[in-house]
N, C-alpha and C positions, 0 to 999 in steps of 0.2 A: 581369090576375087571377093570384093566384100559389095557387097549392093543392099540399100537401107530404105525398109518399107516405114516412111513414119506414119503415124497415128494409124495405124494397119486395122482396129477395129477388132470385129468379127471375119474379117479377108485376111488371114492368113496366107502368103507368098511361100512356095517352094523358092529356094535358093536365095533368097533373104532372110536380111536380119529384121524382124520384124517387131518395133517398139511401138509401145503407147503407153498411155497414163496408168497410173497403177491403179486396180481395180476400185478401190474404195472413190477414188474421183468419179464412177460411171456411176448412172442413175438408171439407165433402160438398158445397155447393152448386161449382158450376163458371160459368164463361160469365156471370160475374154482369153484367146490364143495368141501369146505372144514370146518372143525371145528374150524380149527388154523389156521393163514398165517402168519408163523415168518420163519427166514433161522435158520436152522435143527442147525448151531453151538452155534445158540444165545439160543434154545432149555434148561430148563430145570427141572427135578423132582425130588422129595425125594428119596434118597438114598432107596431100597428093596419095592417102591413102584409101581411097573409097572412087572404085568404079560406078556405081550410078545410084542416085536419090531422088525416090520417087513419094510419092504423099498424094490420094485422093479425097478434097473434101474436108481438107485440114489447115491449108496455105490463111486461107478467109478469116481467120478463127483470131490471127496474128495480126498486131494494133501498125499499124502503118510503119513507124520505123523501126520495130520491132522485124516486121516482116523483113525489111531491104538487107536490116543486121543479118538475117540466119540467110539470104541469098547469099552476101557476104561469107560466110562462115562455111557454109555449103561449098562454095566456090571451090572456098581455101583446101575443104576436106577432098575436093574430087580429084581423080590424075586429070594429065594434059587429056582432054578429049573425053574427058568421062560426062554422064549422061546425066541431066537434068530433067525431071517428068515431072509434074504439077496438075491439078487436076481441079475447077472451082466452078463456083455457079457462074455462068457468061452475064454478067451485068446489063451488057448493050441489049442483048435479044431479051433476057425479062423487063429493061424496061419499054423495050416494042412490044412486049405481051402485054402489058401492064395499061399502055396505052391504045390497044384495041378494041373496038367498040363491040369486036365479038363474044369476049369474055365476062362472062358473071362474075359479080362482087365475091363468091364463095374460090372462082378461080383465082381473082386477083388476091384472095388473102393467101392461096398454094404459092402462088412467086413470093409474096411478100416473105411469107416464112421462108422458102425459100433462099433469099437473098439476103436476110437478117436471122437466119438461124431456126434454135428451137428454142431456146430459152428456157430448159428441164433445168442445167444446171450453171452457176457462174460461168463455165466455162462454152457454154455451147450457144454463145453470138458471135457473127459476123461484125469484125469488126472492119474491115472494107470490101471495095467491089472488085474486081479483076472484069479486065475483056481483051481482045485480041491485039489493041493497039498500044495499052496500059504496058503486058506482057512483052514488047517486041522493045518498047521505050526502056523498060526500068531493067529488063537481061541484057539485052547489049550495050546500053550504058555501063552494064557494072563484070563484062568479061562474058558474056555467054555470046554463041553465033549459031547458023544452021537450025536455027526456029522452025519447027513443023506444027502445026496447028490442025484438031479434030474436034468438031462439035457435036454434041448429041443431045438429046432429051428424050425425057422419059415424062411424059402427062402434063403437067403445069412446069416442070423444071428444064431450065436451060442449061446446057454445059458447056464448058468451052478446055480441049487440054491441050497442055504444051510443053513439046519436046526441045530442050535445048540442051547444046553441048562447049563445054569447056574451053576460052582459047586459050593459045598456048603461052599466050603473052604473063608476065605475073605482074602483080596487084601487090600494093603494099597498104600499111592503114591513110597514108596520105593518097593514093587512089582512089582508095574507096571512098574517103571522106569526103577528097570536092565533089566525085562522082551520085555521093546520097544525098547533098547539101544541093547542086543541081536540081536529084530529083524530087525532095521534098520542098523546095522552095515550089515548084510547078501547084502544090496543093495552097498556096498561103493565096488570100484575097486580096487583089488590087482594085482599088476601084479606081480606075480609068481605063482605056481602052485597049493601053498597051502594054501588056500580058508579061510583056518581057521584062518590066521596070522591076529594080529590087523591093523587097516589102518592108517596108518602114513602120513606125512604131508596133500595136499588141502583135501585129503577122510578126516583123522582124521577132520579137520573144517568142512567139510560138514557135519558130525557126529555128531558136536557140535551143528551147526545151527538145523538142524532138530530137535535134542533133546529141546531144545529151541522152538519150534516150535510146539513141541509135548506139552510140558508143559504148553504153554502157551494156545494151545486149552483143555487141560483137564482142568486145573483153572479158565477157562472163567467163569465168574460171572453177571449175568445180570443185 
């Protein structure tokens, strides 16, 4: 059974493989305990050979079609029914925090960090937001089902994780493609009312580039 903690940190997992960056990229963690130290895109396994992949605190970190690529890729690695765990700051509830008149300035800068990182090293910004409804759109759009969802916080931070699992259906790169070209058209600016129209001129290019973008981290080949 192979089960894959990424960016595992200082949380070292019994009965996982537990990767992260290789040390010299950390700046405040030390002593780091780990099985693997590769960056999570250079990451990779046999196509239905990995029972479950899980990642606390790490998903955020990954530039938008970046991110759908390694759900993609993830997919691919897991068997029929294997287990998907994710774990991020809940967007929707910091920015209800963020907009409460009960919160001091000194609180609202804990979500903000928060929400957009720490910014110690290149690598430690949020590069998007996650929340409950985002998570339920872009996994069952792209093969996942049986979504369970647990919120928690801990002082000024919101959290939101989410349990999903594998269908049994298979995905090919033509799948996946209309299926992220979908879901990143959803991010491109319309300006008129209705949402649904395709995006035309610099959106259309931003479209393009991303998908490009996408493709080229699903293909990545070590």
């Amino acid at each position: 059974m192979i089960k894959l903690h990424l960016g595992c940190g200082l949380q070292y997992l019994e009965g996982y493989v537990n990767i992260d960056f290789p040390p010299e990229n950390h700046t405040i963690q030390k002593n780091l305990k780990a099985d693997k130290f590769v960056d999570i895109i250079k990451l990779s396994y046999p196509c239905q050979s990995v029972d479950e992949i899980r990642l606390h605190h790490v998903f955020e970190h990954f530039s938008r079609p970046v991110a759908l690529a390694l759900l993609c890729r993830w997919r691919d690695w897991l068997k029929p029914g294997g287990k998907l765990k994710i774990e991020t700051p809940d967007a929707i509830a910091s920015f209800k925090l963020m907009t409460s008149r009960r919160i001091s300035f000194d609180c609202k800068q804990q979500v903000m960090r928060h929400l957009f990182g720490s910014h110690e090293a290149s690598w430690a910004v949020h590069c998007d937001g996650w929340y409950e409804e985002k998570f339920k759109i872009n996994l069952m759009q792209l093969g996942f089902n049986n979504l369970k969802f647990e919120k928690n916080k801990h002082g000024m931070c919101r959290n939101i994780e989410v349990t999903a699992f594998k269908m049994e259906k298979n995905c090919n790169f033509n799948d996946y493609s209309m299926s992220v070209q979908k879901l990143l058209q959803m991010n491109t600016i319309r300006l008129n009312d209705n949402n649904k129209d395709a995006p035309v001129g610099s959106e259309l290019d931003m479209l393009n580039v991303w998908m490009a973008i996408w493709k080229k981290a699903y293909e990545y080949k070590v």
